[in-house]
Structure formats: C-alpha cells, structure tokens
C-alpha positions as CSV (number, residue, x, y, z in Angstrom):
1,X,100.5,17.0,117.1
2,X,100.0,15.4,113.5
3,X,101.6,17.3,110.8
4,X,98.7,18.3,108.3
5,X,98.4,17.4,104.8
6,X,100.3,19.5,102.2
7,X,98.8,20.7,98.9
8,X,99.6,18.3,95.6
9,X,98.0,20.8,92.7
10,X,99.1,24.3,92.0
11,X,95.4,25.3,92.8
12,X,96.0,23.9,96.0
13,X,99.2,26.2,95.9
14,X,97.7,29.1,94.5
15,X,95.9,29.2,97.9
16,X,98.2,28.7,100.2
17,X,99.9,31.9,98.1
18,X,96.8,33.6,99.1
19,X,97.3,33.0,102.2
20,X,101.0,33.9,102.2
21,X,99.7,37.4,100.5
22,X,97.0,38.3,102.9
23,X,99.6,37.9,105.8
24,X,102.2,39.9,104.0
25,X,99.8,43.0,103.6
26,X,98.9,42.8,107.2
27,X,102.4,42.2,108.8
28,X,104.0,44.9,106.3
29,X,101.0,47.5,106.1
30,X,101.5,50.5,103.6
31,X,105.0,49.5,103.2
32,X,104.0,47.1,100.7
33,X,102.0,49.4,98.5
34,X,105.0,51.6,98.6
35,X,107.2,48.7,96.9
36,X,104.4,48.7,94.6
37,X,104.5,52.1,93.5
38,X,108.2,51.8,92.6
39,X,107.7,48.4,90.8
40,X,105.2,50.1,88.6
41,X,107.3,53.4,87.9
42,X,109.9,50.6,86.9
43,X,107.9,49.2,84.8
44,X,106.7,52.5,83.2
45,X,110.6,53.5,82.8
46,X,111.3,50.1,81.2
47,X,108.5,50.6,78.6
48,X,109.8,54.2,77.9
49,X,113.3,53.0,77.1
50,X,112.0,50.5,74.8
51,X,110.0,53.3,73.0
52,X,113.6,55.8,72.5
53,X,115.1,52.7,71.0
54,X,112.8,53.6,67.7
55,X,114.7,56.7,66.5
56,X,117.8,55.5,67.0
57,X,117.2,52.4,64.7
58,X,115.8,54.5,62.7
59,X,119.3,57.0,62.4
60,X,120.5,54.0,61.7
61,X,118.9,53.4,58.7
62,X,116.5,50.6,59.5
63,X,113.4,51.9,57.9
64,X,111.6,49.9,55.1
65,X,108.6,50.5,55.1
66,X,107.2,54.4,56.8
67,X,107.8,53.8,60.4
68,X,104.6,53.8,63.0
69,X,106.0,56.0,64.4
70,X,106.9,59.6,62.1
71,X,106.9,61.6,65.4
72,X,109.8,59.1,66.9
73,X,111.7,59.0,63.8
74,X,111.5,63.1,63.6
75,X,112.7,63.3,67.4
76,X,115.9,61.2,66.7
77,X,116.8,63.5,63.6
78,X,116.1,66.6,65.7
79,X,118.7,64.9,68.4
80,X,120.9,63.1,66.4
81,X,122.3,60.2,67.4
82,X,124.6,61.7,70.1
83,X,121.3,63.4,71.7
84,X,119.2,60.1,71.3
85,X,122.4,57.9,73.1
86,X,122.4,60.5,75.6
87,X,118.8,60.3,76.4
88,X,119.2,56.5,76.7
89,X,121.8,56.5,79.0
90,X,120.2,59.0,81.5
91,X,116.8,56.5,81.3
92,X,119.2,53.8,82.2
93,X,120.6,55.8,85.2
94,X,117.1,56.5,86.9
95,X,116.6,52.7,85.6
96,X,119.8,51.2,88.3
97,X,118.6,53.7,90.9
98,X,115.0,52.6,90.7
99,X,116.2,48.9,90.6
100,X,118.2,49.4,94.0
101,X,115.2,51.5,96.0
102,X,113.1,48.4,94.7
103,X,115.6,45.5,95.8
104,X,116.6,47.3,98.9
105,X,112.8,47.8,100.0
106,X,112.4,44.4,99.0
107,X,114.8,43.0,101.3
108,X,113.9,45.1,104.5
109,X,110.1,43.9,103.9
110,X,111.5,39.9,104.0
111,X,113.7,40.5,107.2
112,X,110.5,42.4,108.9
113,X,108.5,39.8,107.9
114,X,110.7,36.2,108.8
115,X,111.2,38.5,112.4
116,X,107.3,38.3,112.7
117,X,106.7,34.9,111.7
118,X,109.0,34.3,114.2
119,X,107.7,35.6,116.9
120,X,104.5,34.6,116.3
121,X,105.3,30.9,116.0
122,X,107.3,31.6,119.5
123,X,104.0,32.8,121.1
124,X,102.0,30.1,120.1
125,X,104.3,27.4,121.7
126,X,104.7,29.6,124.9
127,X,101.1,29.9,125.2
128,X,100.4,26.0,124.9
129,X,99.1,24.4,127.7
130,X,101.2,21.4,129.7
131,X,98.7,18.9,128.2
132,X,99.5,19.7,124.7
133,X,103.1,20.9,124.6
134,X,104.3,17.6,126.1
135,X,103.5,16.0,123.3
136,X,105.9,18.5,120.6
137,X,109.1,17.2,119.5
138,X,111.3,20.2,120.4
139,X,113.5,19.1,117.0
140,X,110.6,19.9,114.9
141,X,109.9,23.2,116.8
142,X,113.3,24.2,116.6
143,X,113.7,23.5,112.7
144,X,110.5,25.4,112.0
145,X,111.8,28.6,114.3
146,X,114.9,28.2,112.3
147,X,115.2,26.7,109.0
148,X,111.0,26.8,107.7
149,X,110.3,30.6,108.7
150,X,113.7,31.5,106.8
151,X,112.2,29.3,104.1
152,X,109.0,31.2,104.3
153,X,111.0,34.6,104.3
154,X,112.3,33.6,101.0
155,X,109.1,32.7,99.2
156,X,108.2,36.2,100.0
157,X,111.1,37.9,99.0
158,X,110.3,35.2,95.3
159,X,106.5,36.8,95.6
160,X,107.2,40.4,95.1
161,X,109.8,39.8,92.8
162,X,107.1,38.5,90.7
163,X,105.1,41.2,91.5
164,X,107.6,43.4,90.2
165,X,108.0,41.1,86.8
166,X,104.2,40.7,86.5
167,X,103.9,44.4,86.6
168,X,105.9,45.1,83.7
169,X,103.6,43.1,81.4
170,X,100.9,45.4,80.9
171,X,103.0,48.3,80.1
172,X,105.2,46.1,77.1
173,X,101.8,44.6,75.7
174,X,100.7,48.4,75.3
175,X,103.8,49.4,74.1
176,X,103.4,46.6,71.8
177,X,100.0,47.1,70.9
178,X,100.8,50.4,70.0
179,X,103.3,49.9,67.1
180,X,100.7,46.0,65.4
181,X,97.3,45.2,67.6
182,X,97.5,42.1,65.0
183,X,101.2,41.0,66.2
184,X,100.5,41.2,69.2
185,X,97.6,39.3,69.4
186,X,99.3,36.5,67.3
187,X,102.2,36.2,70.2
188,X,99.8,36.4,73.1
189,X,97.7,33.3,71.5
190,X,101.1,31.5,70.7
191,X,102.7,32.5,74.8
192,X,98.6,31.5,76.1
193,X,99.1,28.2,74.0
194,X,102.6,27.7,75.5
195,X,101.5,28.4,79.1
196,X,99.0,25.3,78.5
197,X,101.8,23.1,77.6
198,X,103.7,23.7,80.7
199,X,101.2,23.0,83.2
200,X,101.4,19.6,83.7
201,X,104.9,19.8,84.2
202,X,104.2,22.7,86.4
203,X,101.5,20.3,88.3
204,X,104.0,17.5,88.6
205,X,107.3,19.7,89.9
206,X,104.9,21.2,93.1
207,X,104.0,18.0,94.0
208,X,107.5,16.6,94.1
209,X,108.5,19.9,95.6
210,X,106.2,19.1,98.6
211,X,107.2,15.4,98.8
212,X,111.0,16.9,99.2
213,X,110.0,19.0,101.9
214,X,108.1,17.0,103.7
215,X,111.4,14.4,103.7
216,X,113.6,17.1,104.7
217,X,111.9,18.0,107.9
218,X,111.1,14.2,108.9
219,X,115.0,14.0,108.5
220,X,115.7,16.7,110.1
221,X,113.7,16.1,113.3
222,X,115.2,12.6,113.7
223,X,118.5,13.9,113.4
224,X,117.9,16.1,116.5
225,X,115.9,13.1,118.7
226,X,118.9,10.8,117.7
227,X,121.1,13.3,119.3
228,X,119.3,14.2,122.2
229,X,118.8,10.3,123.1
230,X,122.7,9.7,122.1
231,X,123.9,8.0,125.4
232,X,120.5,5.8,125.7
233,X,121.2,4.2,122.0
234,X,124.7,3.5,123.1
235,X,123.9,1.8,126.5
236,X,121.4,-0.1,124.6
237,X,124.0,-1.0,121.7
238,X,121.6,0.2,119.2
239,X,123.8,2.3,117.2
240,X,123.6,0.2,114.3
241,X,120.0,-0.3,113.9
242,X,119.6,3.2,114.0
243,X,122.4,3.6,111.8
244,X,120.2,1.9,109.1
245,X,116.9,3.1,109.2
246,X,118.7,6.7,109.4
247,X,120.8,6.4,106.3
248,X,117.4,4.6,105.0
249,X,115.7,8.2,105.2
250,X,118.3,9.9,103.5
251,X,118.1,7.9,100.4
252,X,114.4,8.9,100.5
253,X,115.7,12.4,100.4
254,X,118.2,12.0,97.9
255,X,115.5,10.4,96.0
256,X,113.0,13.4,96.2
257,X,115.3,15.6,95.3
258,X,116.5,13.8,92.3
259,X,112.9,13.7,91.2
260,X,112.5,17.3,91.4
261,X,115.7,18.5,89.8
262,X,114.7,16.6,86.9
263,X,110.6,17.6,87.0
264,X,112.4,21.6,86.8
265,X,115.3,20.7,84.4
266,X,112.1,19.1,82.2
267,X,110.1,22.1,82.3
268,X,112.9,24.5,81.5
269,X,113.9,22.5,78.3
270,X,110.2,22.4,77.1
271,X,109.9,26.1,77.6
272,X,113.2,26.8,75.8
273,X,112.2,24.9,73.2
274,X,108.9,27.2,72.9
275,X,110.3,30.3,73.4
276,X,112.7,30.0,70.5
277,X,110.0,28.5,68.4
278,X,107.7,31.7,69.3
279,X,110.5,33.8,68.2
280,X,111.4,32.0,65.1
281,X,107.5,32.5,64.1
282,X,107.6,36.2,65.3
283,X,110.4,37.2,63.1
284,X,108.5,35.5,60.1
285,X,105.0,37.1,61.0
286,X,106.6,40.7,61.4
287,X,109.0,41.1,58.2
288,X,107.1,38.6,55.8
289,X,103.3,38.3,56.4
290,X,102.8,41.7,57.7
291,X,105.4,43.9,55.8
292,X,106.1,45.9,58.7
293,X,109.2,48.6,58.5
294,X,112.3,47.3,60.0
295,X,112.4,49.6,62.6
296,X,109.0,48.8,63.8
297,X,109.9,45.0,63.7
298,X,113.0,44.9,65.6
299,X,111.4,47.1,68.1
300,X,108.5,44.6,68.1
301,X,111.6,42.1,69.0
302,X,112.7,43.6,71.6
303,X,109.6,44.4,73.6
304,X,108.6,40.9,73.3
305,X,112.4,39.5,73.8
306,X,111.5,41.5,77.1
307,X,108.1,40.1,77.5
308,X,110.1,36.7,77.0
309,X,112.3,37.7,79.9
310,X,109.7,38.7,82.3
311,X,108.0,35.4,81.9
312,X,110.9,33.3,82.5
313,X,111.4,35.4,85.3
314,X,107.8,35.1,86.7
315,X,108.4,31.0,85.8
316,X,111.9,30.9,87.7
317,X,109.8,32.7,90.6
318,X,107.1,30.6,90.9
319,X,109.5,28.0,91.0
320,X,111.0,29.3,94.1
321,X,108.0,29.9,95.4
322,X,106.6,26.3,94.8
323,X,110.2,25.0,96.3
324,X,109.7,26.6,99.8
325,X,105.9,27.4,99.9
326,X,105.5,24.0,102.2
327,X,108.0,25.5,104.4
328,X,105.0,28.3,105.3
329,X,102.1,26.5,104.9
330,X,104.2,23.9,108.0
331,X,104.4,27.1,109.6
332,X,101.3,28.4,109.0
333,X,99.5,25.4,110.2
334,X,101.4,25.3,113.2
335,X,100.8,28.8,114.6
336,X,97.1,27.6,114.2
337,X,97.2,24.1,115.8
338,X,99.5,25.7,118.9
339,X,97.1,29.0,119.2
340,X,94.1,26.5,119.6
341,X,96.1,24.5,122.5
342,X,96.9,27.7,124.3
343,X,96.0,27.8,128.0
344,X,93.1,29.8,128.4
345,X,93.8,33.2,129.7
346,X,93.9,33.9,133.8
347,X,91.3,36.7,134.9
348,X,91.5,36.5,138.2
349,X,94.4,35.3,141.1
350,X,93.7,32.0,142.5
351,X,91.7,31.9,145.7
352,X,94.0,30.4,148.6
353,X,92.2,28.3,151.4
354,X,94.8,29.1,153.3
355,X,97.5,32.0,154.1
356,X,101.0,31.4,152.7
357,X,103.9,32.6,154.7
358,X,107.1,33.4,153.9
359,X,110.4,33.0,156.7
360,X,114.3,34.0,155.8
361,X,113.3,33.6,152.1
362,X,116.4,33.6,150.1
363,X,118.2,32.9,146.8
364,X,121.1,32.8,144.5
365,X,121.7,32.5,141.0
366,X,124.5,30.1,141.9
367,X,126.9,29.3,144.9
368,X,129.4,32.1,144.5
369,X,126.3,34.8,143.4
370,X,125.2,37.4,145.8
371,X,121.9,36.7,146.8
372,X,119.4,37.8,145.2
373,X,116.5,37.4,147.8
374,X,118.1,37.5,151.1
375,X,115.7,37.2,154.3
376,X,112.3,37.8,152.8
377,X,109.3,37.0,155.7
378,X,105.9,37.9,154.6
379,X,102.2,36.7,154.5
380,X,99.7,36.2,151.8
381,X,96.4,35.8,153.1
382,X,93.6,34.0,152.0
C-alpha cells in the first residue's frame, strides 16, 4: 500500500473538511442538529446580554448624545440598577448551563464518533484479502487505530466548536446593525480586508502542518519495525547504522515542527497586530466621525470586542483543525484503499470432491485445559 498524497492549499483542506462533515452527519444522525439547536440558542442568549448592557451604561450616566435606543434606556430607569444587575446575572446563569449542555453534547458526539472510525478502519483490514494484507506494515495500522483516529476525533470535537463560534456571528452583526448600519459596515470591510492579509500565512501553516504529520507517522512506523526486528539488527551488528538514519528522521521532525510553530506564532502576531489596529480605528469612527452617544459606542465595543473574540476563536479552531486534519484524511484514505482489497464475499459453501471425515477429534486450549473437543467422529460429504 502507497500512502496517498496529502492536500498543500486550504482549498485542498476545505475539502477534505467536507469530507470530515458529510461523515459526521451520517455517523452522528439527528444528534448533530441537536448540538445545533443549542449552539444557536447560545448564540441568541449571547446577543441578548449584550443588548441589557445598554441601560445599565446608560444608569450610569454614559449618554451623550439621545441613545438608539429610548425604550432600553426607559427599561433600566424602570428597574434601576439593582433590577437591571439582576436581570444580567440570571442571563449569565442560563448562559453557564447552556455552555455545559453544549460542551457535554459536544464531547459524547467526538467519543461516538472516534469509536466509529474505529471500527470501521478495523473492518476494512479484516476484510482484506491475503494478497493485499501481506503487504501492510502492522506499525502503520496500529498507529492509525490508535494515535490518527484519536487525532481525527479531535478535529471534530475543533469543527463544532467552530460551528458553535461561527454561529454567533450573525446574531452580533444584527445586534450591531441595529444600534449604526454605517459602523458596521466600516468594521466588516476593515475584518474582510484583514482576513485577506492572513491567508497566505494561513496557506503556508497547512502545508507545514501536513509536512509534520506526514514525518510523524513515517517515524512512528519505523520505530515499531525497528522493534519488532530487534534481535535480527543485533545478530547482524547493525545497531549503529540504524542508530543513524533513525535519529536522522527525528531531526526531520524536529525540523517540521519548528517550521510550524513559527508559521502559527507568525500568523498570530500579524493578526494581533490587526485586531488592535481595527479597534483603535473603531473607537475613532464611533465617538469622533459619527458622534454617536456614549452608550451606543461602548456597546458598539463590546459586540464587536465579541465579534473580535469569536474570530480568534474560529482562527485558533481552524488551526487545530488544519494541525490534525491529515490525521483523517490518512484514515480516510485508508478505509478506502483496504475496502477495495477486501475478499469478495462467499455465497455459497465450497464444493468437496471428496467426503471429509472426522475420528477422536479433540482439543485443548493448552496442556493443563480441559478439552474442549473431546472424541468428535463425523462425516461431511461431498
């Protein structure tokens, strides 16, 4: 078996992600629309606690400028600001419970799913046929049973997370929409903009990503045949040799990784650059070009400090993603190449030419077993 190419360009990725989501949805079925439905009430919730925020800036004094809002100010006078903290706090509370429901269906999902991968990638190799499965290296099977389908697990676990964060967009751009269409088609422009300058650096970080993988498992599978043919290298006083051309590969690891620590650590300092820049020129747009109310603007700052957290968030889990997403697609690839070696299925017994018979038949487990087959005579004919 030749290991197959792996994807260099985040189209290439974006792919193999489709891939990954198609087979989610049919291992996990409606529970997936379930996690959904609580990602999207959180998001709803979050947007509604930005909106209660506004009176209670505004009890504060913040105002300016006429707020918006009147209705929002009004409210927070009618509650005061004991009644408005209150109302915060009790958002916050169905906020944890509907962040623990999400993480804990989250998590069941990922373990039903890495059990299925599992077994599926078990199947294939059992169903090979002689021909095929004596060429496998059983190290590489047994790193992809072990180590790739738990890396695989944890892309999707890193998928609907960003599901969850993605979610949450929409409802803060309305939100935002709602108190300056104008500012908030300024940001999105400056964030689009941003996203641009990032892609290369995206580009570059999958394709050392891949090159990391693909040393870890060569290394990995080596390890295991050096092992198993332990006693052979030391008759053959090889130790040595071996000795080189092993620690060899693992300066080719150390060397991928290096690389992509420092393609991610790029990235992240560009994009912290332009997210303080974006706010810097937020603050400015809101209080002096636009002459908003106070209020208004530091609301505006926070929904968009949140926007500014969900897109780090969605960056960090793409990240992930792009870190193990090789990890599947080796998978993947070979639950494909073992199905299409599998012995083709047995519809009928095979015909004996002649009859088989059977005299004192027995066995045992081990010397001191009972037997289990003790004296068996019979005929099969033909």
């Amino acid at each position: 078996m030749t290991e197959t190419s792996r994807p260099a360009s985040p189209s290439a990725g974006l792919r193999v992600v489709g891939d990954l989501i198609r087979d989610v949805l049919v291992v996990s079925g409606p529970r997936f629309w379930g996690i959904a439905v609580l990602a999207s009430l959180l998001a709803l919730v979050q947007g509604g606690s930005l909106l209660l925020l506004h009176p209670i800036l505004t009890l504060l004094g913040l105002t300016g400028a006429p707020p918006k809002f009147p209705f929002l100010a009004a409210a927070g006078q009618a509650l005061g600001l004991s009644g408005a903290l209150a109302i915060c706090l009790a958002v916050a509370l169905v906020l944890a419970g509907l962040v623990y429901a999400h993480s804990l269906a989250v998590l069941r999902l990922v373990i039903d799913y890495g059990d299925s991968l599992r077994r599926r990638l078990y199947d294939a190799v059992m169903a090979m046929g002689w021909a095929a499965a004596r060429g496998l290296r059983p190290a590489a099977v047994a790193h992809s049973l072990t180590v790739e389908v738990s890396q695989a697990g944890w892309a999707v676990d890193q998928l609907l997370r960003a599901f969850a964060s993605a979610v949450q967009v929409p409802v803060l751009l309305a939100v935002a929409v709602m108190f300056s269409p104008l500012f908030t088609a300024l940001a999105l422009a400056v964030g689009l903009g941003g996203v641009a300058v990032l892609m290369p650096l995206n580009r570059r970080a999958y394709a050392l990503s891949t090159r990391f993988a693909a040393s870890n498992r060569a290394l990995s599978a080596e390890v295991a045949d050096e092992l198993a043919g332990l006693r052979i290298l030391k008759v053959l006083g090889a130790e040595r040799l071996r000795a080189v051309a092993f620690f060899a590969q693992v300066e080719t690891l150390r060397r991928a990784q290096i690389d992509q620590a420092r393609a991610f650590a790029r990235a992240g300092r560009v994009q912290t650059l332009l997210a303080t820049a974006i706010a810097a020129g937020a603050v400015w747009a809101g209080v002096e070009a636009m002459g908003l109310a106070v209020a208004d603007v530091l609301t505006l700052l926070l929904i968009f400090g949140r926007l500014a957290q969900m897109a780090l968030r969605l960056q960090d889990h793409w990240r992930q993603i792009v870190r193990v997403l090789p990890f599947y697609e080796a998978v993947r690839d070979q639950i494909r190449a073992y199905s299409a070696e599998a012995e083709p299925p047995i519809e009928t017994a095979p015909v004996l030419r002649t009859a088989l018979r059977l005299v004192g038949v027995g066995y045992q487990y081990s010397p001191s077993a009972p037997w289990a087959i003790r004296g068996l005579t019979a005929e099969i004919p033909a």
